[in-house]
C-alpha positions in Angstrom: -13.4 12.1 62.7 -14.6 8.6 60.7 -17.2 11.0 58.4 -14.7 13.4 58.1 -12.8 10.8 56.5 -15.1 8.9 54.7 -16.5 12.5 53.0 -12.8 13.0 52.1 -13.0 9.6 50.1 -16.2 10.2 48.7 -14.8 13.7 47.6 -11.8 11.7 45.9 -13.5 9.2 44.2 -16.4 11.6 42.8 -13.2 13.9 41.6 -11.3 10.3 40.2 -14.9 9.6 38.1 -15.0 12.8 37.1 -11.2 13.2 35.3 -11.7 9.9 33.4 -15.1 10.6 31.9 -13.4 14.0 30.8 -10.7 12.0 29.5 -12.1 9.7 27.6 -14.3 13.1 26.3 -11.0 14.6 25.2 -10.1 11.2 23.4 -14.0 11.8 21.6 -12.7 15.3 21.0 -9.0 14.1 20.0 -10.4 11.7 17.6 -13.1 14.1 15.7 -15.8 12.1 17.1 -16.9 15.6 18.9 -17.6 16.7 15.0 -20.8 15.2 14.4 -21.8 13.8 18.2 -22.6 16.0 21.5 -22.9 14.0 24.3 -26.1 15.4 25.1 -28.0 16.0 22.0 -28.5 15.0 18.4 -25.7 17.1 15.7 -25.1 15.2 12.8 -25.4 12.0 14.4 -26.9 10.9 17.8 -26.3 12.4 20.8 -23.6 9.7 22.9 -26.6 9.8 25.5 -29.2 8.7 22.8 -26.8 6.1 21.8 -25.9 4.7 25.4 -30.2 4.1 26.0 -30.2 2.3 22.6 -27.5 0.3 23.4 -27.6 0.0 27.4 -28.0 -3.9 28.9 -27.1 -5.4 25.3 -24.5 -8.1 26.5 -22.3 -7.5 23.1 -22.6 -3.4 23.2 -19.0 -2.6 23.8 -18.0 -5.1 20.7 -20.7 -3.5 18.2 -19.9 0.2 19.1 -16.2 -0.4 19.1 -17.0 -2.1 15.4 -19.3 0.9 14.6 -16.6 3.3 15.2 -13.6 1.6 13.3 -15.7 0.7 10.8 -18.6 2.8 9.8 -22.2 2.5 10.2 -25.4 3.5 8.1 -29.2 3.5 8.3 -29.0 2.7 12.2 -30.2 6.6 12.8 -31.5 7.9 9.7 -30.3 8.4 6.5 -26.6 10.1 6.9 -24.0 7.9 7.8 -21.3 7.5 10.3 -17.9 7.1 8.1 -15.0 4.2 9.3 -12.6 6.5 11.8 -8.8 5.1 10.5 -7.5 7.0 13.3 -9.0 5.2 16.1 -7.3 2.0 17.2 -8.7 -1.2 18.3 -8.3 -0.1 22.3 -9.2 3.3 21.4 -12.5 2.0 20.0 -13.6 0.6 23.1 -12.7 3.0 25.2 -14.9 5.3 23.4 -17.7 2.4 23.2 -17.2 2.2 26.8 -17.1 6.2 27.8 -20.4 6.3 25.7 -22.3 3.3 27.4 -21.6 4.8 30.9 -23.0 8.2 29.8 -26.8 8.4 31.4 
């Protein structure tokens, strides 16, 4: 009965996980992001998974992401560069900064 119930938690929480990293994949989607990034591999600009090992155990990564992404960015991958998005909000931004970062 107990592993019956704990693989019914498990199953919940693996299912939880799941629904907010689609979210925050529809928000990428929702905000164009999805144009020039895959999450798995390099379109116009990096691949999110490229960008999450670049930026993983930097203690300020959420903050320069979140900047990157309201703001714009060039030269940090080559030569074409990532444009300010004026439709992403400040919260959006790091929600976004932080869906990338947890992609492995």
């Amino acid at each position: 009965m107990k592993k019956t119930r704990l693989l019914f938690i498990i199953s919940i929480a693996v299912s939880l996980i799941s629904q907010l990293a689609l979210a925050d994949q529809k928000l990428a989607t929702e905000k164009n992001c999805m144009t020039c990034h895959t999450v798995e591999k390099k379109l116009l600009g990096p691949g999110f998974k490229d960008v999450s090992a670049k930026y993983a155990n930097q203690k300020e990564a959420i903050d320069k992401l979140s900047n990157k992404i309201l703001k714009g960015s060039t030269g940090v991958w080559g030569t074409i560069p990532m444009p300010a998005n004026a439709q992403v909000n400040e919260a959006e931004a790091r929600k976004l900064a932080s869906w990338i970062l947890s992609l492995k």
